[in-house]
mmCIF file of the N, C-alpha and C atoms, coordinates in Angstrom:
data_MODEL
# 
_entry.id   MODEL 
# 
loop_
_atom_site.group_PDB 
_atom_site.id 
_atom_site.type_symbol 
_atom_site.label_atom_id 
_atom_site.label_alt_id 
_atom_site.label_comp_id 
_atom_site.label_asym_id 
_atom_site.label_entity_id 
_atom_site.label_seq_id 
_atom_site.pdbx_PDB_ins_code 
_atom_site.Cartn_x 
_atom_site.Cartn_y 
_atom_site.Cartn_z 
_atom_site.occupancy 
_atom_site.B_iso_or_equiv 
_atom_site.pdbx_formal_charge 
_atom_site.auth_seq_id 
_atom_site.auth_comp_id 
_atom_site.auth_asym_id 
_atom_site.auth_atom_id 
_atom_site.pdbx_PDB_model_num 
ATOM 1   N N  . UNK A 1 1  ? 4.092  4.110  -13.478 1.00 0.00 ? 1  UNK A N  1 
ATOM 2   C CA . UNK A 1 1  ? 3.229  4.055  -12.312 1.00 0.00 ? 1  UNK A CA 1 
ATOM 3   C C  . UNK A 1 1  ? 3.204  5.438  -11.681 1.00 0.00 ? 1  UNK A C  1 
ATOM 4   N N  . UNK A 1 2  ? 2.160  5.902  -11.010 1.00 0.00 ? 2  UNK A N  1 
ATOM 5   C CA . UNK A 1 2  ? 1.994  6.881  -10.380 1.00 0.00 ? 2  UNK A CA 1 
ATOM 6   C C  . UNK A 1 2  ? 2.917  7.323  -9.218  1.00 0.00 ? 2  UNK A C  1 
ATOM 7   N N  . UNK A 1 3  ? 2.735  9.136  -8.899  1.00 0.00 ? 3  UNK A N  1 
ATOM 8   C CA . UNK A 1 3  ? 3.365  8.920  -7.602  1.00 0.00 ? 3  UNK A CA 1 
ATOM 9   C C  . UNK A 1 3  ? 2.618  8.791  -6.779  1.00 0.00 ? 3  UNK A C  1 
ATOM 10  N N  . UNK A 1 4  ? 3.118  8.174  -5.712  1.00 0.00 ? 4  UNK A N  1 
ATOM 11  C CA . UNK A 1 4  ? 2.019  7.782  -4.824  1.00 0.00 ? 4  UNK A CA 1 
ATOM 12  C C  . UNK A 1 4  ? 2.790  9.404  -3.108  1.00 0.00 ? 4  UNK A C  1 
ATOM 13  N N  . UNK A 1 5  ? 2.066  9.373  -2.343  1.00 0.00 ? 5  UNK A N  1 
ATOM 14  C CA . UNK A 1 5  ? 2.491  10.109 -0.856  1.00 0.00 ? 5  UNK A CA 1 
ATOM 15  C C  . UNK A 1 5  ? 3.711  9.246  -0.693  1.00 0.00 ? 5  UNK A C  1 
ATOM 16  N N  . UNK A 1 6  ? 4.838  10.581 -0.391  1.00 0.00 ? 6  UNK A N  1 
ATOM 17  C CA . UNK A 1 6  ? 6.026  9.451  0.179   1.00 0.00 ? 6  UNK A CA 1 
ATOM 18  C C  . UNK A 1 6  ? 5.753  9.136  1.386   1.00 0.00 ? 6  UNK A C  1 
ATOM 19  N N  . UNK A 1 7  ? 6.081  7.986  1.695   1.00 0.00 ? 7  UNK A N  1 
ATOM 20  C CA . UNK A 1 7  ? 6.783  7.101  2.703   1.00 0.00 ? 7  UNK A CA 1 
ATOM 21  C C  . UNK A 1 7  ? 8.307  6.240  3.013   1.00 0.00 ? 7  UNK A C  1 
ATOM 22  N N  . UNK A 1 8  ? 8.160  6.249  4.152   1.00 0.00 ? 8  UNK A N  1 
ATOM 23  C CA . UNK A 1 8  ? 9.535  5.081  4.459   1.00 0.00 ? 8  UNK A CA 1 
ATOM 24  C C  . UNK A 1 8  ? 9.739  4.383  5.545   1.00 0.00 ? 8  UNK A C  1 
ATOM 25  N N  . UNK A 1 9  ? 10.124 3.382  5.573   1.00 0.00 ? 9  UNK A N  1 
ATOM 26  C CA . UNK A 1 9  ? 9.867  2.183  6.543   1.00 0.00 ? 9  UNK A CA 1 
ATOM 27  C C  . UNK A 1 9  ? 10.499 2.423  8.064   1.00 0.00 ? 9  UNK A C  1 
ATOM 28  N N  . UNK A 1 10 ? 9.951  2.035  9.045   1.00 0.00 ? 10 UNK A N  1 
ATOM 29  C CA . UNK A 1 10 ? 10.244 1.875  9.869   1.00 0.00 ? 10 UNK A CA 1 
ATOM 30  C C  . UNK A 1 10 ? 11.489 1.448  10.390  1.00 0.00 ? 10 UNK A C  1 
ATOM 31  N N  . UNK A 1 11 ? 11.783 0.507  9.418   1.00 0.00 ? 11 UNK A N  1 
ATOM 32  C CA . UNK A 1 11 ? 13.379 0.223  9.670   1.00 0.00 ? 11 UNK A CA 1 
ATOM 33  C C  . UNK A 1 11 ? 14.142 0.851  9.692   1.00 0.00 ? 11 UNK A C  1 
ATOM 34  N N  . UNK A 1 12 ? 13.972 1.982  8.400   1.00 0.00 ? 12 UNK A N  1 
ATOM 35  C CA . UNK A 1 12 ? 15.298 2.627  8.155   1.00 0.00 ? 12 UNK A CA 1 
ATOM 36  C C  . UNK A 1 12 ? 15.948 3.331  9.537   1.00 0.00 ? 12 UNK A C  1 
ATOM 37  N N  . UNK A 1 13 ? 15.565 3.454  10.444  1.00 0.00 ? 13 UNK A N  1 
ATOM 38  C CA . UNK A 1 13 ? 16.043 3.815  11.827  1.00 0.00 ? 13 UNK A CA 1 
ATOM 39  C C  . UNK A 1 13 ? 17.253 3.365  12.067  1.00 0.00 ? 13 UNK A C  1 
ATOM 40  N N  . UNK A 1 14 ? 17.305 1.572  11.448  1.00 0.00 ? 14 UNK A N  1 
ATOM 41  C CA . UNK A 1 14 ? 18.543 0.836  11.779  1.00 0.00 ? 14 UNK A CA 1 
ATOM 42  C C  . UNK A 1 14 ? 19.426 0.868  11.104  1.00 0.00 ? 14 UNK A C  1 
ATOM 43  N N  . UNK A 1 15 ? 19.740 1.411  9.959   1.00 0.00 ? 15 UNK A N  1 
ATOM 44  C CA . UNK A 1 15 ? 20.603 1.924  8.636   1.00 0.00 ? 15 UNK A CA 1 
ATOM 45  C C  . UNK A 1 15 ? 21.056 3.065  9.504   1.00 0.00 ? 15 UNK A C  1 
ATOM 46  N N  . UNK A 1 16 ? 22.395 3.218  8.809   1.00 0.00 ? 16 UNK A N  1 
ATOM 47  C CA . UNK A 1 16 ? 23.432 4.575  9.152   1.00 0.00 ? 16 UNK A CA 1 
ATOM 48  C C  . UNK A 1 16 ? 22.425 5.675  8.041   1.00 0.00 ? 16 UNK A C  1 
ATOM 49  N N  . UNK A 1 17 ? 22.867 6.536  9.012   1.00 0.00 ? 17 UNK A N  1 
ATOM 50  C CA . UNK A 1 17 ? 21.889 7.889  8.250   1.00 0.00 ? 17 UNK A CA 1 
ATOM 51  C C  . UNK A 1 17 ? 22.124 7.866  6.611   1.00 0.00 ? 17 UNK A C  1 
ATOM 52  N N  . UNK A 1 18 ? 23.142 7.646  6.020   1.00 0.00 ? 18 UNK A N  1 
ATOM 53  C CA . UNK A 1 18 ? 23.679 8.000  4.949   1.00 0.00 ? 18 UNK A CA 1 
ATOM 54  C C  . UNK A 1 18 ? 22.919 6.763  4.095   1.00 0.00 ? 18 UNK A C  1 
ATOM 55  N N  . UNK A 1 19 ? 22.262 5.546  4.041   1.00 0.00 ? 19 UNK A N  1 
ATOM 56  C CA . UNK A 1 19 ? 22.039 4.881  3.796   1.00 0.00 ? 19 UNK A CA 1 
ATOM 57  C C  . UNK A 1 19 ? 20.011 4.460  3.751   1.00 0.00 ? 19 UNK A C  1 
ATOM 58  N N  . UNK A 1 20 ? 19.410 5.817  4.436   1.00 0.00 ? 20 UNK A N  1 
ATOM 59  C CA . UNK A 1 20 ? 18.013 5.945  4.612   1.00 0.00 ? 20 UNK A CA 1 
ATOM 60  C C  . UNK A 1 20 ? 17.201 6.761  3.137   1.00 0.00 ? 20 UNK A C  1 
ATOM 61  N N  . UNK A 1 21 ? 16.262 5.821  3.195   1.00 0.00 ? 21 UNK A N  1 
ATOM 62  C CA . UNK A 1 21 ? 15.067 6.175  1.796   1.00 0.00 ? 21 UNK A CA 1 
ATOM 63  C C  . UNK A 1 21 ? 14.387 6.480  2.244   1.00 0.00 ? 21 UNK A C  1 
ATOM 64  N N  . UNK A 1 22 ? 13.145 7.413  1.307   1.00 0.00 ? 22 UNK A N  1 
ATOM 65  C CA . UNK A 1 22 ? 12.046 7.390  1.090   1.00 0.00 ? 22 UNK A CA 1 
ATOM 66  C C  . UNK A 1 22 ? 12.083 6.916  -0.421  1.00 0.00 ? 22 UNK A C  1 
ATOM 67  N N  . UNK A 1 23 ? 10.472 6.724  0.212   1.00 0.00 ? 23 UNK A N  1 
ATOM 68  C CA . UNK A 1 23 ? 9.822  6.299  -1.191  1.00 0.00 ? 23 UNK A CA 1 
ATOM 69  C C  . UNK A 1 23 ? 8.745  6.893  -2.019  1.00 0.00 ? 23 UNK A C  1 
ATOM 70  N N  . UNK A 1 24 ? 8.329  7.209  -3.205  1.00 0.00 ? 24 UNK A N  1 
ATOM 71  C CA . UNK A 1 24 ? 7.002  7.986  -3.827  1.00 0.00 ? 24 UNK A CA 1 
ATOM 72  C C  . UNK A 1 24 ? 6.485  7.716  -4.652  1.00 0.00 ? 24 UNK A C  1 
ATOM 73  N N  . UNK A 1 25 ? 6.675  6.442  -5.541  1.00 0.00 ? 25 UNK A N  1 
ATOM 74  C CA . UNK A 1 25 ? 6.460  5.892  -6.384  1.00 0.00 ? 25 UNK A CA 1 
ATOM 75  C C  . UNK A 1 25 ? 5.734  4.311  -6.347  1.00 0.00 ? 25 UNK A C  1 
ATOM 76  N N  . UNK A 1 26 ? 4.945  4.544  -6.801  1.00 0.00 ? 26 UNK A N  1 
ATOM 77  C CA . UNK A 1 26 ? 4.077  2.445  -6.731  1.00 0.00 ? 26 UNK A CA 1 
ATOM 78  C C  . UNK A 1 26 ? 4.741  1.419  -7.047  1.00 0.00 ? 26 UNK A C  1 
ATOM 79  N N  . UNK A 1 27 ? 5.759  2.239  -8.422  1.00 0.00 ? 27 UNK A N  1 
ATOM 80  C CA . UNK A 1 27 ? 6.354  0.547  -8.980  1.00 0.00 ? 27 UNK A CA 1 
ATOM 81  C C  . UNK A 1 27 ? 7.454  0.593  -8.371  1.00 0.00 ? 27 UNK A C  1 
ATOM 82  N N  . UNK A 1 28 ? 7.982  1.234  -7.520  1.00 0.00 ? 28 UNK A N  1 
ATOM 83  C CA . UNK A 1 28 ? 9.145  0.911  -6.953  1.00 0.00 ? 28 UNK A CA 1 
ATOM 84  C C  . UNK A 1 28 ? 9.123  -0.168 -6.191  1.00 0.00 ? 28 UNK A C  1 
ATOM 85  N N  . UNK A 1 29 ? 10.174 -1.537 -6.754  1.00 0.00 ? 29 UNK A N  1 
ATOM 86  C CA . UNK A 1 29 ? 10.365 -2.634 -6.375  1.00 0.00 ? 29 UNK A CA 1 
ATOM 87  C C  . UNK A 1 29 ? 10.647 -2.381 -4.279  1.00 0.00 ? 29 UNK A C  1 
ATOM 88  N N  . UNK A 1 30 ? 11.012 -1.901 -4.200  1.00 0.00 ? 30 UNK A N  1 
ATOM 89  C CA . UNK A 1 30 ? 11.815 -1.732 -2.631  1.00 0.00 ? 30 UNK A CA 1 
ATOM 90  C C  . UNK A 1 30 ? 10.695 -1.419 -2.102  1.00 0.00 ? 30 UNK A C  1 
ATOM 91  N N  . UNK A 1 31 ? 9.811  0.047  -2.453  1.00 0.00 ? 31 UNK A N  1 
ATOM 92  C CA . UNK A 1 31 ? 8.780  0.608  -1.586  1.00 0.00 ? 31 UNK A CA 1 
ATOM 93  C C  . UNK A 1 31 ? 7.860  -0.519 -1.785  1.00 0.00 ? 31 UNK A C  1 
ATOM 94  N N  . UNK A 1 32 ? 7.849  -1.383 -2.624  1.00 0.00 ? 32 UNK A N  1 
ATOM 95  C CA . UNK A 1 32 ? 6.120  -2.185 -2.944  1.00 0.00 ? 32 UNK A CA 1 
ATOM 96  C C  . UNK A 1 32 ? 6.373  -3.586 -1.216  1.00 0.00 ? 32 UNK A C  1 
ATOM 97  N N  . UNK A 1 33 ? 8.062  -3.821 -1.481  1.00 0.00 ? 33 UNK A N  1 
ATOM 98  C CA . UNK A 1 33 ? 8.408  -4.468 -0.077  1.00 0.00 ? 33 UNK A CA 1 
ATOM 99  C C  . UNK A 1 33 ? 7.932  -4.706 0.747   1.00 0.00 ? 33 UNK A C  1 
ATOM 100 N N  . UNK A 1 34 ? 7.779  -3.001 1.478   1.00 0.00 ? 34 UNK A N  1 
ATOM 101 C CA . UNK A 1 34 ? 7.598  -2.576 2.543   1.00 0.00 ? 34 UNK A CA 1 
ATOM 102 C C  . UNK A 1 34 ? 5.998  -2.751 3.283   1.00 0.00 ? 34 UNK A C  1 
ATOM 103 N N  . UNK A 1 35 ? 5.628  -3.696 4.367   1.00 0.00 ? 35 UNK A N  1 
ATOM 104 C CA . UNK A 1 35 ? 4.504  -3.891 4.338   1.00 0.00 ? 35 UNK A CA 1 
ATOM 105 C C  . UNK A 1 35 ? 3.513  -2.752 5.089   1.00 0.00 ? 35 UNK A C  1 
ATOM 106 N N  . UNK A 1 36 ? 2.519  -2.541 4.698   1.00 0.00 ? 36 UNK A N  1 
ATOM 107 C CA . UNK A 1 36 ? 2.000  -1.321 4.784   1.00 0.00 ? 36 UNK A CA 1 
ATOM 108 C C  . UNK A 1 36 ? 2.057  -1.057 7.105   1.00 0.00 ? 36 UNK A C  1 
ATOM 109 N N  . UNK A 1 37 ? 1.830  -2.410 7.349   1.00 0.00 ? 37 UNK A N  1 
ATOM 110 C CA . UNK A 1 37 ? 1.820  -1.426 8.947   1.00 0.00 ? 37 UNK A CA 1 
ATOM 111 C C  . UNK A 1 37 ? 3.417  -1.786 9.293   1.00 0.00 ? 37 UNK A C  1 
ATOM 112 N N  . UNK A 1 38 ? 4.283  -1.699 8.169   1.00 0.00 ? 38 UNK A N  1 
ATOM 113 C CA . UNK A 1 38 ? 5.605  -0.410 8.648   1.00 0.00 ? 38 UNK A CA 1 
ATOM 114 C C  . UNK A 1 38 ? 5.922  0.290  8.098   1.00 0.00 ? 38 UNK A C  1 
ATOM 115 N N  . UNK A 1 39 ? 5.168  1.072  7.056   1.00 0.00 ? 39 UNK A N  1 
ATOM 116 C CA . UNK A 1 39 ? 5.136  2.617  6.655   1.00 0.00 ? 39 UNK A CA 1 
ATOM 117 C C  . UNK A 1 39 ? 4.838  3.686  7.137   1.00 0.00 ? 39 UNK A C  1 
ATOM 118 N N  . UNK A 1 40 ? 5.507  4.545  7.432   1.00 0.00 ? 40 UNK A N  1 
ATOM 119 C CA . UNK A 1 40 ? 5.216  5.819  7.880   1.00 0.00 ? 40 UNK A CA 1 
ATOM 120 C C  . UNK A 1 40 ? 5.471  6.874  6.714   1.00 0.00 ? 40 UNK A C  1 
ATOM 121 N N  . UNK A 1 41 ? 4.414  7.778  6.823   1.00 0.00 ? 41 UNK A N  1 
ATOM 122 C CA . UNK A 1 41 ? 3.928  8.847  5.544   1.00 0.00 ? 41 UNK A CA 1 
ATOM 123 C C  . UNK A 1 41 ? 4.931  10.199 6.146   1.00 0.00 ? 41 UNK A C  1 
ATOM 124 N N  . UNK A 1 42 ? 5.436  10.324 4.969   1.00 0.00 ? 42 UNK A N  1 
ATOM 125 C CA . UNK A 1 42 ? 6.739  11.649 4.941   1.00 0.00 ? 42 UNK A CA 1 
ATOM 126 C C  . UNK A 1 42 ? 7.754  11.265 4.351   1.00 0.00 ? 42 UNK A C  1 
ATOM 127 N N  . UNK A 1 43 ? 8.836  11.873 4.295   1.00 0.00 ? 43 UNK A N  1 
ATOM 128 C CA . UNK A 1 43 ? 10.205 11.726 4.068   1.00 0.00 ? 43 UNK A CA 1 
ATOM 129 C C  . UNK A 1 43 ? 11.127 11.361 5.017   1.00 0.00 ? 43 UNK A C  1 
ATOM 130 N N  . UNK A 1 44 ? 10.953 12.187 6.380   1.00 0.00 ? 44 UNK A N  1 
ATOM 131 C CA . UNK A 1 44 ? 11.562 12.060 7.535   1.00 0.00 ? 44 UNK A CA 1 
ATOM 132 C C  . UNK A 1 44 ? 13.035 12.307 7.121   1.00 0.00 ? 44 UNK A C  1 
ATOM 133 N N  . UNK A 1 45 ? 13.133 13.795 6.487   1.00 0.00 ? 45 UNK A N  1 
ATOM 134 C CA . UNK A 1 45 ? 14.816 14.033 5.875   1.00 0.00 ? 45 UNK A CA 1 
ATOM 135 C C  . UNK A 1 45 ? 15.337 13.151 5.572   1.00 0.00 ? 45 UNK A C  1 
ATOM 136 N N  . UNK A 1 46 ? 15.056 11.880 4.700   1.00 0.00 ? 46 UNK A N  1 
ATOM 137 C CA . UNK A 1 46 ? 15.628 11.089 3.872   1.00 0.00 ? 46 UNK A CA 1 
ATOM 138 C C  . UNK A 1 46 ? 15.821 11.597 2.587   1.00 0.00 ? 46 UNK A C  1 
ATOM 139 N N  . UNK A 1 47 ? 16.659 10.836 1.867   1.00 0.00 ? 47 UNK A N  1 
ATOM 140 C CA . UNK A 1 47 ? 16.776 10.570 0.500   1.00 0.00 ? 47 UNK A CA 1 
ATOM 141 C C  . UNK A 1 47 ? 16.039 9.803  -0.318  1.00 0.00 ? 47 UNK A C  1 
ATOM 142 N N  . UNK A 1 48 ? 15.609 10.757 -1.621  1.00 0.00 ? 48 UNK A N  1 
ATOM 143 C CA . UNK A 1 48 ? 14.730 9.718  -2.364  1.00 0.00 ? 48 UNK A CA 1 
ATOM 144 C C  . UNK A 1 48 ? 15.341 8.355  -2.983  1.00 0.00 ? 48 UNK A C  1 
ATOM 145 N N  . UNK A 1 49 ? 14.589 7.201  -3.208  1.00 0.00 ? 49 UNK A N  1 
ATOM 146 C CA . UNK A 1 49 ? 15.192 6.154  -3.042  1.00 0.00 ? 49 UNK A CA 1 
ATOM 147 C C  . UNK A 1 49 ? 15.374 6.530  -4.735  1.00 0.00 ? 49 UNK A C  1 
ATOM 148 N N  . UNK A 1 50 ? 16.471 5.738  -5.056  1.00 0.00 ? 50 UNK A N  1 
ATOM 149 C CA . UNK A 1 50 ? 17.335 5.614  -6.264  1.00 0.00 ? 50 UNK A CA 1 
ATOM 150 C C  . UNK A 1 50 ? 16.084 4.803  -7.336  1.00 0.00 ? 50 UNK A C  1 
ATOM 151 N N  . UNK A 1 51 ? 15.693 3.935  -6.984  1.00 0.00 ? 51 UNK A N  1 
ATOM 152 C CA . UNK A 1 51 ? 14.854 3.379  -8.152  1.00 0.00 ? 51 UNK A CA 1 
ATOM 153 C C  . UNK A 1 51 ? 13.602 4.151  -8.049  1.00 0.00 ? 51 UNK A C  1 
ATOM 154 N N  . UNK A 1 52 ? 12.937 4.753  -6.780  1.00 0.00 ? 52 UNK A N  1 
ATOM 155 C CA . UNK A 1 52 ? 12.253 6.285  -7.093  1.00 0.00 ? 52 UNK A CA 1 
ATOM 156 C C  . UNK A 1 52 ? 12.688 7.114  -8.516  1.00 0.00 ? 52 UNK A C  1 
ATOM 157 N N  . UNK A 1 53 ? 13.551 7.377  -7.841  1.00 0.00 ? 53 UNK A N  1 
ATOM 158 C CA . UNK A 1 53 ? 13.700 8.828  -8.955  1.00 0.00 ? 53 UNK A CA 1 
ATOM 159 C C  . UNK A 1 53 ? 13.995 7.886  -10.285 1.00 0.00 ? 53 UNK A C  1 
ATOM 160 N N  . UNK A 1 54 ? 14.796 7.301  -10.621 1.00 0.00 ? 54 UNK A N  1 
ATOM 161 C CA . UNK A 1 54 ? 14.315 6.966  -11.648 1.00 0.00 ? 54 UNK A CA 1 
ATOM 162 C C  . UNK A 1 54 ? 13.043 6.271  -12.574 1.00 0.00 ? 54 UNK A C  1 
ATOM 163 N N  . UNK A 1 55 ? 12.445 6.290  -11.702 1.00 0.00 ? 55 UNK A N  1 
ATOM 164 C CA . UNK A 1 55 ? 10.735 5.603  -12.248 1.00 0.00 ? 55 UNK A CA 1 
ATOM 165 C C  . UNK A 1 55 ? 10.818 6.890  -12.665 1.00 0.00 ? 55 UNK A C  1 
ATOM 166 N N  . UNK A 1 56 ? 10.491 8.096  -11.466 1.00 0.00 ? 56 UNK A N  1 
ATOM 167 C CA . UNK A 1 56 ? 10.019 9.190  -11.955 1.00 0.00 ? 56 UNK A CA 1 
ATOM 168 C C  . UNK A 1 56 ? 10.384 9.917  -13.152 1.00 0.00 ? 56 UNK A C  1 
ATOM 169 N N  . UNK A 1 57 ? 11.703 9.431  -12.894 1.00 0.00 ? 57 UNK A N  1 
ATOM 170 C CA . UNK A 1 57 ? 11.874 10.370 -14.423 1.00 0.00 ? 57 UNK A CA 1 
ATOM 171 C C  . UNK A 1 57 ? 11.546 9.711  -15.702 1.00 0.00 ? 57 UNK A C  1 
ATOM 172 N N  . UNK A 1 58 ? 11.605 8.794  -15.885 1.00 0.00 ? 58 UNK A N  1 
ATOM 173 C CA . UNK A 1 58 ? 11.117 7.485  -16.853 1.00 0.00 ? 58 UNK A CA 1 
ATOM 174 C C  . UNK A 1 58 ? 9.601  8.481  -16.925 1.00 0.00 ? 58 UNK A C  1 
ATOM 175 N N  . UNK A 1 59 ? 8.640  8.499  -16.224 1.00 0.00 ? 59 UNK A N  1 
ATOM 176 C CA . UNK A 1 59 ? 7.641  8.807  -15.856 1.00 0.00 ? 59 UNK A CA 1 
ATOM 177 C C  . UNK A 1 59 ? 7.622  10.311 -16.504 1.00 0.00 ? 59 UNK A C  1 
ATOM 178 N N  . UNK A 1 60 ? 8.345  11.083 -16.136 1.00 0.00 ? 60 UNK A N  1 
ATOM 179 C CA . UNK A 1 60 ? 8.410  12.741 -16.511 1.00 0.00 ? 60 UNK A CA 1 
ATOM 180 C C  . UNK A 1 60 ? 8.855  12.978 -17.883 1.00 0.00 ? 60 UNK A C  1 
ATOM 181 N N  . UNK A 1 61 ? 9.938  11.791 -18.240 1.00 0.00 ? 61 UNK A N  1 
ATOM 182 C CA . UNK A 1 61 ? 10.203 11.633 -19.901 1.00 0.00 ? 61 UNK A CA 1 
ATOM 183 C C  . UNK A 1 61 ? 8.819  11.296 -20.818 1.00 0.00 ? 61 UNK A C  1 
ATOM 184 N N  . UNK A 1 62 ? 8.013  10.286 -20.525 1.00 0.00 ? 62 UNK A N  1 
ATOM 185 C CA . UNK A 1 62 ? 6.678  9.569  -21.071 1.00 0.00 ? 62 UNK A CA 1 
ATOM 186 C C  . UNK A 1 62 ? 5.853  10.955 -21.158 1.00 0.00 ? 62 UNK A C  1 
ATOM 187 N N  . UNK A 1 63 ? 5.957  11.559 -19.797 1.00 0.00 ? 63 UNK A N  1 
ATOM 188 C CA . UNK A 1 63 ? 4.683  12.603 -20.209 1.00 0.00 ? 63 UNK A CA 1 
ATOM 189 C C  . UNK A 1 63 ? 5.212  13.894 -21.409 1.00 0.00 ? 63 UNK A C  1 
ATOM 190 N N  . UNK A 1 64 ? 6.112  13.956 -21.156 1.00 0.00 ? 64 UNK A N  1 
ATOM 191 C CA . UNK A 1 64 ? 7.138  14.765 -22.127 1.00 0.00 ? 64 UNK A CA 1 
ATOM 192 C C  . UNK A 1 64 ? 6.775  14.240 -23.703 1.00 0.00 ? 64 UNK A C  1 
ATOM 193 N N  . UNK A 1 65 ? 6.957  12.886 -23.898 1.00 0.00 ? 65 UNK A N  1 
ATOM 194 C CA . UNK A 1 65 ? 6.270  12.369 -24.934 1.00 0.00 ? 65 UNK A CA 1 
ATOM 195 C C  . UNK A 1 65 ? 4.944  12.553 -25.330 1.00 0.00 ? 65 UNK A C  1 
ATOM 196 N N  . UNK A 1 66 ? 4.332  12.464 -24.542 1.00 0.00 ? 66 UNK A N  1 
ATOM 197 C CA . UNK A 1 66 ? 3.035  12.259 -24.611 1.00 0.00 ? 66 UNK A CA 1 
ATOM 198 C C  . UNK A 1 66 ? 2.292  13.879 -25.266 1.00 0.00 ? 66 UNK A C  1 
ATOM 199 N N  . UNK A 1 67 ? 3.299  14.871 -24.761 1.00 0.00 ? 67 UNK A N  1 
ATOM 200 C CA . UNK A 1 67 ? 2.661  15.975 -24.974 1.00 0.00 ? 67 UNK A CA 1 
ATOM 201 C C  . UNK A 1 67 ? 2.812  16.674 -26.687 1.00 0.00 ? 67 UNK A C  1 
ATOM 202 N N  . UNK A 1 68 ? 4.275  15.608 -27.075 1.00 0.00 ? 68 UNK A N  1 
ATOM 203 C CA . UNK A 1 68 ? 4.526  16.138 -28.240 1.00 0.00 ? 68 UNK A CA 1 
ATOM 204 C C  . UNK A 1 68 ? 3.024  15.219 -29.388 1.00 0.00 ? 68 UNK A C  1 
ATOM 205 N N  . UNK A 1 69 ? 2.934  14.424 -28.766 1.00 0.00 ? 69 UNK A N  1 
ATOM 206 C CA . UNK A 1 69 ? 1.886  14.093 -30.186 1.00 0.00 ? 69 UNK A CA 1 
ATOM 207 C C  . UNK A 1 69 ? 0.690  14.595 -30.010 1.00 0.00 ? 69 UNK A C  1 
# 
């Protein structure tokens, strides 16, 4: 799935700092969650969310593939 503009939820306010996402990715199960009027567009010095980055790289491996054939 694509990346999409990061975002991250409104909630994360209520999480201890150490424990706050963003999100940038479509198929990410967590970001797809999040209902769109409590998204806010940025990072807001978060951390990318864990099943983020790994889509992405899943994602950055495929195109990697893609280029060898």
């Amino acid at each position: 799935m694509p990346r999409v503009p990061p975002f991250y939820s409104v909630n994360e306010a209520k999480k201890a700092a150490a424990h706050r996402v963003y999100h940038n990715n479509g198929a990410c199960p967590l970001g797809r969650d999040i209902q769109q009027n409590e998204r806010k567009p940025g990072d807001d010095g978060q951390r990318l969310c864990d099943d983020c980055r790994r889509l992405n790289n899943l994602d950055n491996l495929e195109n990697l593939e893609n280029l060898d054939r």
